[in-house]
LOPADREN-24161 format. One record per residue (C-alpha): residue number from 1; x, y, z. Coordinates in steps of 0.2 Angstrom, whole numbers, plus 2048, in hexadecimal, padded with zeros to 3 digits. Layout:
N
PT,k,X,Y,Z
PT,NUM,X,Y,Z
...
//
This chain:
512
PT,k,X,Y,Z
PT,1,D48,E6C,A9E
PT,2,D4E,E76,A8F
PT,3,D45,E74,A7D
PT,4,D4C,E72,A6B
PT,5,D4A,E7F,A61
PT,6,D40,E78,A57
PT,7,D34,E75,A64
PT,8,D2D,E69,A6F
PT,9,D20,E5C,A6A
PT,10,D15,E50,A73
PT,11,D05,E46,A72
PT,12,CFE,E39,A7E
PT,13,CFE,E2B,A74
PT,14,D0A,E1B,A73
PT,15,D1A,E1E,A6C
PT,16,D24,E2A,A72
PT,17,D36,E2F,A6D
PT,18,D42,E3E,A74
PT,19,D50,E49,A74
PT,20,D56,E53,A81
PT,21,D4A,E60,A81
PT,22,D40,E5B,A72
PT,23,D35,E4C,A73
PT,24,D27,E43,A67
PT,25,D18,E38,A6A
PT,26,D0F,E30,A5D
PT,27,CFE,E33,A5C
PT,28,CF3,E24,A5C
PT,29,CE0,E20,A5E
PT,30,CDA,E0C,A65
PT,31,CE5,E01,A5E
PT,32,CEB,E0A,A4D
PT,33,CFD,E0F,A4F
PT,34,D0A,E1C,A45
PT,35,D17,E13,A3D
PT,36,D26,E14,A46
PT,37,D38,E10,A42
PT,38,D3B,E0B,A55
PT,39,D3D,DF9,A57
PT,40,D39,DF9,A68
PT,41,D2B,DFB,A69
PT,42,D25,DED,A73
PT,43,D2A,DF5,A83
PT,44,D1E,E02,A80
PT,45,D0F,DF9,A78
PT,46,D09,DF6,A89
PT,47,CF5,DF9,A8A
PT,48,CEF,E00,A7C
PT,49,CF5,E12,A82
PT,50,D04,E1A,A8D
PT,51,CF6,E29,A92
PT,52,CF2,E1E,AA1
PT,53,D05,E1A,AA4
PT,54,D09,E28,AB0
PT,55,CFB,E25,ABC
PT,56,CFE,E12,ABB
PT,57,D11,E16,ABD
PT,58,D0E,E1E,ACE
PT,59,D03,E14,AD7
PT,60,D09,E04,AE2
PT,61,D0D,DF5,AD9
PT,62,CFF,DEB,AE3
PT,63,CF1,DF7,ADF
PT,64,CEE,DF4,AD0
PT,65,CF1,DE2,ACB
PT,66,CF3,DDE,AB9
PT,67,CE2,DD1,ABB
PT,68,CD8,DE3,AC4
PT,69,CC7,DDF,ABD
PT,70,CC9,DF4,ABE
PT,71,CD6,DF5,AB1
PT,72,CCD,DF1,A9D
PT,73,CBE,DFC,AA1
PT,74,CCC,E0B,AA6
PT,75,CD7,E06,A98
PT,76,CC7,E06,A8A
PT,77,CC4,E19,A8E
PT,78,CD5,E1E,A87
PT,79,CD3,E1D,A76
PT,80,CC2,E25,A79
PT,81,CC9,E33,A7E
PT,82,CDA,E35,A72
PT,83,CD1,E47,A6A
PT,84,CCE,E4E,A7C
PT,85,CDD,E4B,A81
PT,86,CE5,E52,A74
PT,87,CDA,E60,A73
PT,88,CDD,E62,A84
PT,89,CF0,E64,A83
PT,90,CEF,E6F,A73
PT,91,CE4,E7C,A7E
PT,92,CF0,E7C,A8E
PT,93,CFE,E7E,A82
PT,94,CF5,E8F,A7C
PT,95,CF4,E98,A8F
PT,96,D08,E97,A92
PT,97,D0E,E9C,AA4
PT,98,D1D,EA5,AA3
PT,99,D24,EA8,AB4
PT,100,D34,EB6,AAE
PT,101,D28,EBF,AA5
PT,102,D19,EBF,AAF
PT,103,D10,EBA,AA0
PT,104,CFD,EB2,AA3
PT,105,CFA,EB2,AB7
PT,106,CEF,EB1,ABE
PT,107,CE7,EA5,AAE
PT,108,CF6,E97,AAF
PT,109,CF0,E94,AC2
PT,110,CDE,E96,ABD
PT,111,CE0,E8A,AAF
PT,112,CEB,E7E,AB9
PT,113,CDD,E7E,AC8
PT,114,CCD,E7A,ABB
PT,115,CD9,E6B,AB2
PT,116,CD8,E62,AC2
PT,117,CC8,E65,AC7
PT,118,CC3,E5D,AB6
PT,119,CCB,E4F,AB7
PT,120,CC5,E4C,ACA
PT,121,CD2,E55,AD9
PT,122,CC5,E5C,AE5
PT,123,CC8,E6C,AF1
PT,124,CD2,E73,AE3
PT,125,CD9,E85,AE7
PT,126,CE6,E8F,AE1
PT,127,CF2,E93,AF0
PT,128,CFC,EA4,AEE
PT,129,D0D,EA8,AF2
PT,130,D1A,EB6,AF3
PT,131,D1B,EB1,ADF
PT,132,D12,EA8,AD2
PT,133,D03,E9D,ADA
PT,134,D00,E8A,ADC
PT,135,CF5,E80,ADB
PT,136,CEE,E71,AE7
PT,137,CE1,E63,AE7
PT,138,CDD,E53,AEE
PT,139,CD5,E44,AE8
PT,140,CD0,E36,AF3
PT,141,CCA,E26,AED
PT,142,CC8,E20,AFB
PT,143,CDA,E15,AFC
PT,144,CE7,E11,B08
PT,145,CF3,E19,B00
PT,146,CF6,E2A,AF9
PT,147,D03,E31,AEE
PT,148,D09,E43,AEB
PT,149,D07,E4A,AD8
PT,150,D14,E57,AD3
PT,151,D0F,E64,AC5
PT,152,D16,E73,ABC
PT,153,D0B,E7E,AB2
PT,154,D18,E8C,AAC
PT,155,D23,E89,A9E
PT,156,D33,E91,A96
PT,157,D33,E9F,A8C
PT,158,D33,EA0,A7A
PT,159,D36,EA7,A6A
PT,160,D2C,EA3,A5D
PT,161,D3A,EA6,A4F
PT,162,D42,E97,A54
PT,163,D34,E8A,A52
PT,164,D2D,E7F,A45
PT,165,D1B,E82,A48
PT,166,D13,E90,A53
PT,167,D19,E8B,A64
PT,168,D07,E91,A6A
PT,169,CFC,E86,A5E
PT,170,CFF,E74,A64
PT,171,D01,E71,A51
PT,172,D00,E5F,A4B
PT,173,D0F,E5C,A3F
PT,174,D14,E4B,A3A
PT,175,D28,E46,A3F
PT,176,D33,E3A,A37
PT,177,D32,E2B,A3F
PT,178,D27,E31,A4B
PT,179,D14,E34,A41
PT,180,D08,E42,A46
PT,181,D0F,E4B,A56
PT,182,D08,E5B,A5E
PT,183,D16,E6A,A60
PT,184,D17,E78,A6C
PT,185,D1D,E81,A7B
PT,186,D19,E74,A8B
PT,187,D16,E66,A81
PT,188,D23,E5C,A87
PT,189,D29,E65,A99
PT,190,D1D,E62,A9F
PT,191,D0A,E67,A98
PT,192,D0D,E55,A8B
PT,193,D0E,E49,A9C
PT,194,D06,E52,AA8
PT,195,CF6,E52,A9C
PT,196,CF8,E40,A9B
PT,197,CF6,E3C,AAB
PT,198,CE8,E45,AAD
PT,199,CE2,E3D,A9F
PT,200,CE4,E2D,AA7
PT,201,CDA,E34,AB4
PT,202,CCC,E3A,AA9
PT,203,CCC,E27,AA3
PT,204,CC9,E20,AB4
PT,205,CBD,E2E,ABA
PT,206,CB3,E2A,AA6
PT,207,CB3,E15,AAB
PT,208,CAC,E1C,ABD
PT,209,CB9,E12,AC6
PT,210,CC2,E19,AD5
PT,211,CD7,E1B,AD3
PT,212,CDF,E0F,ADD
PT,213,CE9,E1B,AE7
PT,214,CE6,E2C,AED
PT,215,CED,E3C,AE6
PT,216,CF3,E4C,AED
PT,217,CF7,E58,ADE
PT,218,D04,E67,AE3
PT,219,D08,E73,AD2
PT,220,D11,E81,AD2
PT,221,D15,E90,AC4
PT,222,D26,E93,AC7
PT,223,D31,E82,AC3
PT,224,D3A,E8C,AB4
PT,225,D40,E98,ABF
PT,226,D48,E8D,ACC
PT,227,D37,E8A,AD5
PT,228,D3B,E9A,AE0
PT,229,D29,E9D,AEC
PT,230,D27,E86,AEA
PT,231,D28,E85,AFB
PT,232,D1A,E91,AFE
PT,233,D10,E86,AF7
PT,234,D16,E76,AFF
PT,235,D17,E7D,B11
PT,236,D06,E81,B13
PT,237,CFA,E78,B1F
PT,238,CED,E71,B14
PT,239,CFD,E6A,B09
PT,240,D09,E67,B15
PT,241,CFC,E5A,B1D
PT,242,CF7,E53,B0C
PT,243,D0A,E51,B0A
PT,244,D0D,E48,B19
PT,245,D01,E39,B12
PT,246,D0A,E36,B04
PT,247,D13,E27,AFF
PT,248,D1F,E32,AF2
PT,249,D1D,E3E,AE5
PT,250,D1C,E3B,AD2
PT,251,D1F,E45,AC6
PT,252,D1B,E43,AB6
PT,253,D27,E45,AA8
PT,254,D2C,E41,A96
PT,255,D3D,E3C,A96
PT,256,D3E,E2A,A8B
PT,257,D4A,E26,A7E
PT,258,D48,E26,A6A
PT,259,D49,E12,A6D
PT,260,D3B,E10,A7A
PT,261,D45,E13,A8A
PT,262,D3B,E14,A9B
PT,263,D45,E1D,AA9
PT,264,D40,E20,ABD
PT,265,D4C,E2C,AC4
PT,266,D51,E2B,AD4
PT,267,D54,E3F,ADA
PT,268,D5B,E4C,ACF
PT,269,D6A,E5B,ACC
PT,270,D67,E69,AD6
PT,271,D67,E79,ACE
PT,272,D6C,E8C,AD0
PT,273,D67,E97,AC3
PT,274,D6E,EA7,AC4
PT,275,D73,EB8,ABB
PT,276,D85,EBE,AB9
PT,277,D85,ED2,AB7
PT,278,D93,EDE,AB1
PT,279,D8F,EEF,AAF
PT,280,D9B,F01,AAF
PT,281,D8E,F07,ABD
PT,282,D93,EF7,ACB
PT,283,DA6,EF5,AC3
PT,284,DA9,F0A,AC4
PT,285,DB4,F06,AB1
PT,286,DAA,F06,AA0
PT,287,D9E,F12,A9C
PT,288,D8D,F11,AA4
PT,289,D81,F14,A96
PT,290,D86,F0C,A86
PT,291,D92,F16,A7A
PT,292,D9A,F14,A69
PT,293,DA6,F05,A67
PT,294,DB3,F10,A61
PT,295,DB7,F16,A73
PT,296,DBD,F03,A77
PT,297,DD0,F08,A76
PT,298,DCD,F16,A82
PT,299,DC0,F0E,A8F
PT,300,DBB,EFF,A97
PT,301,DB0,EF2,A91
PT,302,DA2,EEB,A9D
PT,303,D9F,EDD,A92
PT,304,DB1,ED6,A90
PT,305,DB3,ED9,AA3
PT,306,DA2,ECB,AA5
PT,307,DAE,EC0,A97
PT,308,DBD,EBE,AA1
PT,309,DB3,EBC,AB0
PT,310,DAB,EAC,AA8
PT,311,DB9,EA6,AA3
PT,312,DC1,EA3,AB4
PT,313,DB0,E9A,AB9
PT,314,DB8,E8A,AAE
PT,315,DC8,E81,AAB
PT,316,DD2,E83,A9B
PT,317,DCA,E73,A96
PT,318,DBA,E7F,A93
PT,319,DAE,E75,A9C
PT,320,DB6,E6F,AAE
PT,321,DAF,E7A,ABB
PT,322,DBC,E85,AC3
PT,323,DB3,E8D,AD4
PT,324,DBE,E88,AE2
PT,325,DB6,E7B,AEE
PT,326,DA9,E78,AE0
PT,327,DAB,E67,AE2
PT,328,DAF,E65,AF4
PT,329,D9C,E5F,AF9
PT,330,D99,E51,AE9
PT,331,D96,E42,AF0
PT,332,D9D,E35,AE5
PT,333,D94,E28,ADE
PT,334,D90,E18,AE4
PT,335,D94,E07,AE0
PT,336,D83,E04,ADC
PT,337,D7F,E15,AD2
PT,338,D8D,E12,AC7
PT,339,D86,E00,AC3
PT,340,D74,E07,AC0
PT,341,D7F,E12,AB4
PT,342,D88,E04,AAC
PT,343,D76,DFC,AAA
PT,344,D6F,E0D,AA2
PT,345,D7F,E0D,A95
PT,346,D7D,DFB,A90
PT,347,D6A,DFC,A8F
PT,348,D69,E0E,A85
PT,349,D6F,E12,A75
PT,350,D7E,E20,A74
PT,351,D7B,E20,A61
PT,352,D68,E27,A64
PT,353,D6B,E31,A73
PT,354,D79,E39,A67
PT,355,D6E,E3C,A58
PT,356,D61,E43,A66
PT,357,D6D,E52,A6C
PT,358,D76,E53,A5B
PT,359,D87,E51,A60
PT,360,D95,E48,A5C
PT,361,DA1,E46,A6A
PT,362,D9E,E45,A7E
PT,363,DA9,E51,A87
PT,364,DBA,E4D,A86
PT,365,DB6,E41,A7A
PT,366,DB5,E36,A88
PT,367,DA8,E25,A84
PT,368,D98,E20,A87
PT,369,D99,E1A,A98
PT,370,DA4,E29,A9F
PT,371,D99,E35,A97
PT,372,D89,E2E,AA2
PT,373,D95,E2D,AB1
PT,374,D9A,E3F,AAF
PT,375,D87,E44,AAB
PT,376,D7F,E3B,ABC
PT,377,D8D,E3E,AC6
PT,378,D97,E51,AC2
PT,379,D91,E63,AC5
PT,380,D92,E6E,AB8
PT,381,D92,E82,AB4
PT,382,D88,E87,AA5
PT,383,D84,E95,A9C
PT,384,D72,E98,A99
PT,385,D75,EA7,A8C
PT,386,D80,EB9,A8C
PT,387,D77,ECA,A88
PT,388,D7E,ED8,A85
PT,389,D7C,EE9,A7A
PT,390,D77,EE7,A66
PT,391,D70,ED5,A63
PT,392,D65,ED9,A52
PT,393,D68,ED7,A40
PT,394,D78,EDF,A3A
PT,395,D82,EE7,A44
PT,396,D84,EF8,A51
PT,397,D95,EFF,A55
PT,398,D91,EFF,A69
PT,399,D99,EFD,A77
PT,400,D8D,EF4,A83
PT,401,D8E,EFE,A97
PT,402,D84,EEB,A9E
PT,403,D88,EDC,A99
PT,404,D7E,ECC,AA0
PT,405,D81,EB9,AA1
PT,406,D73,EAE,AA5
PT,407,D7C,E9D,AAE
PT,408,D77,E8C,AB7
PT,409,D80,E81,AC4
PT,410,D78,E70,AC3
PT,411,D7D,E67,AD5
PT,412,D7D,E56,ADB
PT,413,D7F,E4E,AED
PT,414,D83,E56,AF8
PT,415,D85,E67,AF1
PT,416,D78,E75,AF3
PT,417,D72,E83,AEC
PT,418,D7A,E90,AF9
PT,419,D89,E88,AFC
PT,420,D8B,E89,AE9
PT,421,D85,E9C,AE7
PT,422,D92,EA1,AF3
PT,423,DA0,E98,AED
PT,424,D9C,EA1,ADF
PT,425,D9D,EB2,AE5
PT,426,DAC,EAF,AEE
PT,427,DB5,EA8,ADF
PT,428,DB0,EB9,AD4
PT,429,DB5,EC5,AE3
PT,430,DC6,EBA,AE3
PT,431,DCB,EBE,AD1
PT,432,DC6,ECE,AD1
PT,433,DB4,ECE,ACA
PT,434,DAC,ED3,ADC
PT,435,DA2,EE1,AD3
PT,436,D9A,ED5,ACA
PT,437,D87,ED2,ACE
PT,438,D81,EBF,AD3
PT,439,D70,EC1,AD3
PT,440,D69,EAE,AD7
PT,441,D57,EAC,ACD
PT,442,D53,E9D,AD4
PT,443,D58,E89,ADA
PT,444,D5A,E7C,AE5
PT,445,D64,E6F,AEB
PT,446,D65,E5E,AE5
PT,447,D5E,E4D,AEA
PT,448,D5F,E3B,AE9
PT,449,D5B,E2A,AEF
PT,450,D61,E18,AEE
PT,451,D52,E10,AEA
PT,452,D41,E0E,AF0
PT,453,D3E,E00,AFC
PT,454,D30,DF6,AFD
PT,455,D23,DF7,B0B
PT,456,D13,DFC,B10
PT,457,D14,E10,B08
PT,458,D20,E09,AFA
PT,459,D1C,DFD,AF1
PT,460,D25,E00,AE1
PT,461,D36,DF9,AE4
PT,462,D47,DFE,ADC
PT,463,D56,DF3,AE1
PT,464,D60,DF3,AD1
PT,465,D62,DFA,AC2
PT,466,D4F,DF4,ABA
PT,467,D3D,DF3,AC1
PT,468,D2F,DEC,ABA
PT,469,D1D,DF4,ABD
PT,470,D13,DE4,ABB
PT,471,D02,DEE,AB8
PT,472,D0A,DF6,AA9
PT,473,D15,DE8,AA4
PT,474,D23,DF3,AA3
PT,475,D37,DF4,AA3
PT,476,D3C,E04,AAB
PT,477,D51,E0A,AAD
PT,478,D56,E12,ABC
PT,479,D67,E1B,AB8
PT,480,D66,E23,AC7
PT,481,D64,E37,ACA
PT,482,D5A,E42,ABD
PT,483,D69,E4C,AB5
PT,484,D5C,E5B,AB2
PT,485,D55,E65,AC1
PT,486,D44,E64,ACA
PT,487,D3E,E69,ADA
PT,488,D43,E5C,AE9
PT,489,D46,E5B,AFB
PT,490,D4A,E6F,AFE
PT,491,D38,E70,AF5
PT,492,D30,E61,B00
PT,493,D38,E61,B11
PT,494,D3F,E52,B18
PT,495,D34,E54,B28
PT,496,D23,E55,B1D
PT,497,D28,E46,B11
PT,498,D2E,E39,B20
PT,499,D35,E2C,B18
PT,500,D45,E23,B1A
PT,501,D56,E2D,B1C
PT,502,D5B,E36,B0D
PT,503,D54,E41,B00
PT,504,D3E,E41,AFF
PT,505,D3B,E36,AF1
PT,506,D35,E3D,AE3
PT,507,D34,E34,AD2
PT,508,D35,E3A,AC3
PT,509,D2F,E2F,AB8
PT,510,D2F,E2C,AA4
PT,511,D1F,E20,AA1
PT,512,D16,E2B,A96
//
């Protein structure tokens, strides 16, 4: 999940609003609110505080009734606790686990392992891999049912130049329409959720009443670089048999609309993430150190050479992927995805989701309803960033010998991640870019599910386009697949999660 520039922000409190990549909660203590423009608020004023939303999200409808005589003494501890919670979050946002830069490891793991422990996972330990570690504990309360818990504890890189606040400091800063909100690198993907839940957690463990389900918390440290040594983790004994009792696994997430939107996504894009390398050394042309730009009419230029190679990778509509047998494998959508699309498009509001991204037009100017159509349903070829010689203030007359381009491949069903690679590299070898380097950084294939049937390990049940938790007394969307990437069922095998046939069930869900 990418962030805006001007950072991300997050605080577990009530409201909450988001862009694509930069999202809002207004902070709140008891029952006195931040005045918001949002006039729907009503689908979110749901008991006194959404930092108990994520675990009540997760858990079987029949749990915990709406009349549990549990639920007032759990809910009275959250305003209780707004400060720690937030101080919490600021604190965790200040140790950032960068995975590319090998920046704070082992601390993110440590920090990670002594989070859960705090808020009451037992036989907490940090579980190595050829990579970054994870993390794994469990916590029994004694229930028949248990449900897996997914967490991330990198995040992305940044650069401080480009933010509003320090992206470090978990700085309170008031935003229009929004109130006091807290702003820094994790705060949205995924520090802000993940420390609400376990604020939730903290609330029951404070009111000394026992979670209604069990939990079996799997973290990793590598998510933004395509999850690469995840299945490390997964595929050891103690978690693989932890796994195996699970219900599903949640994840929390803060994904909600500006106008109080609740989504539950059923699977998600695959992803490859991947470098594209041109340099004179591999292409035998171009120099192969960099020299001055006034020898461009007598030599070849690495740089331009990565250039035209790109531009083969699309069609002259400068956005339709052009990889032959790219879209061989995508499974078209169903009668009943595309309604749960219809239901999304008449339920959200293009007009925010616009304002959000900031953009004007969807691509090829198509309308509101193609556009989601074309979001759940097409994969795409980006690219992440190019690198290459003199980037700095002014210029320098160079003539780069390297030139890089960082690129993703979001997939859908039934694509995956080494098909794609390879059609990849056969279509550069086919128009003559062979010597370029593919050097694949991470991914994994894509996932999905119709809906989640009711029965005695699923209890939450999604058989159209809305659901309603009645615990929570919420309204949640389900437009189908996540159109964003996480770790799914190349991460937690088929034959550890045995559920029905398709895709493990993981939700992804925005209740925070």
């Amino acid at each position: 999940m990418a962030s805006d520039k001007k950072g991300e922000s997050f605080l577990p409190g009530i409201e909450f609003q988001a862009n694509h990549g930069y999202s809002s909660l207004v902070l709140a203590k008891g029952d006195a609110l931040t005045e918001s423009n949002n006039n729907a608020f009503n689908r979110r004023e749901f008991i006194h505080g959404a930092l108990a939303g994520a675990a009540f999200a997760a858990l079987p409808v029949a749990a915990f009734p709406a009349d549990n005589p549990d639920l007032p003494s759990v809910l009275s501890q959250i305003p209780k606790m707004h400060d720690e919670n937030v101080k919490r979050l600021q604190n965790w946002i200040a140790l950032p686990s960068i995975a590319a830069e090998n920046r704070n490891y082992p601390q993110g793991p440590d920090y990670m392992a002594q989070l859960a422990r705090d808020a009451g996972f037992a036989n907490v330990e940090i579980v190595p891999t050829s990579g970054k570690p994870g993390v794994f504990g469990t916590l029994d309360a004694g229930a028949a049912t248990t449900v897996g818990i997914y967490f991330m504890y990198d995040v992305k890189q940044f650069d401080p130049s480009e933010w509003s606040s320090p992206p470090l400091e978990g700085r309170i800063v008031e935003r229009e329409g929004l109130g006091r909100t807290c702003v820094g690198r994790g705060a949205v993907n995924q520090k802000g959720p993940e420390t609400a839940f376990l604020g939730a957690l903290h609330a029951f463990k404070t009111a000394g009443k026992k979670l209604p389900v069990n939990l079996a918390l799997v973290c990793e440290g590598e998510e933004e670089i395509g999850s690469t040594h995840f299945p490390e983790v997964v595929l050891q004994p103690k978690v693989t048999a932890a796994l195996k009792k699970c219900m599903g696994v949640f994840i929390p997430e803060a994904g909600q609309d500006a106008d109080g939107g609740i989504q539950i996504s059923l699977g998600a894009k695959g992803v490859v993430e991947l470098e594209l390398v041109s340099s004179g050394e591999r292409w035998g042309r171009g120099p192969k150190h960099d020299v001055h730009s006034s020898l461009e009419a007598q030599v070849d230029s690495p740089t331009w050479h990565l250039v035209q190679a790109l531009n083969t990778l699309i069609d002259s509509d400068g956005h339709t992927p052009a990889v032959a047998g790219f879209f061989d494998k995508v499974k078209p959508l169903t009668p009943a995805q595309i309604k749960m699309i219809q239901d999304a498009a008449a339920h959200r509001s293009e007009a925010i989701v616009k304002k959000q991204l900031g953009v004007e037009h969807w691509v090829h100017d198509t309308n509101w309803l193609d556009s989601l159509v074309l979001l759940e349903s097409k994969p795409t070829i980006n690219i992440e960033g190019l690198v290459a010689g003199y980037t700095g203030p002014g210029g320098k007359t160079v003539l780069p010998h390297r030139a890089v381009a960082k690129i993703d491949m979001r997939l859908v069903p039934d694509m995956t991640a080494a098909g794609t690679l390879a059609l990849l590299k056969e279509h550069l070898a086919k128009h003559g870019f062979g010597d370029i380097e593919v050097n694949m950084t991470g991914g994994y294939d894509p996932t999905q599910t119709s809906r989640i049937r009711s029965s005695s390990r699923r209890k939450l049940r999604l058989t159209a386009s809305w659901v309603s938790i009645p615990c929570c007394g919420l309204d949640l969307l389900v437009p189908g697949r996540d159109t964003s990437s996480l770790p799914n069922r190349s991460i937690f095998p088929l034959d550890i999660l045995e559920w029905d046939t398709g895709p493990a069930r993981m939700l992804r869900m925005s209740t925070i």
